[in-house]
N, C-alpha and C positions, 0 to 999 in steps of 0.2 A: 383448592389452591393449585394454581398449575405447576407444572412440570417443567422445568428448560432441559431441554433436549442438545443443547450445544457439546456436551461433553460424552454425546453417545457413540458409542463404538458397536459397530456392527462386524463380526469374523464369521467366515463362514469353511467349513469344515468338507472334504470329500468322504467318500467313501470308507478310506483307507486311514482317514484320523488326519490328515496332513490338511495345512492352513492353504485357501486356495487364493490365489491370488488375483488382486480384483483387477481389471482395466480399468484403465482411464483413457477417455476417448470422445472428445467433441464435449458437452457435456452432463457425460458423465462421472465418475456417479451424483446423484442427486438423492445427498445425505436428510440425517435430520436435524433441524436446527431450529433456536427461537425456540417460544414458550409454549405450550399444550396444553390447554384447559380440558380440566372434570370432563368428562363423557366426549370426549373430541380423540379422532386419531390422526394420526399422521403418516404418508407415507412417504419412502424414500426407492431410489431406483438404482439396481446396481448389478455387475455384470461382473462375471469371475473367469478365470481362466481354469478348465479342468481336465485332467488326463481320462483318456479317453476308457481307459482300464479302470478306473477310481471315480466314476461320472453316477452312478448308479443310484446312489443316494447323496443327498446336500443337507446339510444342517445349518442352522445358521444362528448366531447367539446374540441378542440384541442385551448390551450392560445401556440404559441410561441414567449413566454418570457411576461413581467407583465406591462412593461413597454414604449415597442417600437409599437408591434402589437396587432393588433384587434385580439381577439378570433372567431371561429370557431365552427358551435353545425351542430351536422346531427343526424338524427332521421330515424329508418328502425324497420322491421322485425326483432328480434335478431334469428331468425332461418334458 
């Protein structure tokens, strides 16, 4: 059964725990939306604005939808 994806919320997190905040610009960002079948991904493209002291690491927590699915957190490099 698929998945809709309309109600997905992506936040992405610094270093230092604080919510970073995305640009928007031309366009971007380029969410997720529409329906996702069984074994199908989907991607979205999106750009944050980060302090330069709190840049070190990025996390980023993907909810699709608030109600049906489990959230999603990954944590890297943001460089």
């Amino acid at each position: 059964m698929p998945i809709t994806l309309d109600l997905t919320t992506v936040t992405f997190m610094d270093t230092d725990g604080a919510e970073a905040q995305k640009i928007f610009d031309g366009d971007l960002p380029r969410g997720l939306a529409g329906k996702l079948p069984p074994g199908k991904e989907a991607v979205a493209t999106y750009a944050v604005s980060l302090p330069a002291d709190a840049a070190r690491t990025l996390e980023v927590q993907v909810e699709p939808g608030f109600l049906r699915y489990d959230s999603a957190t990954w944590a890297g490099g943001s460089g």
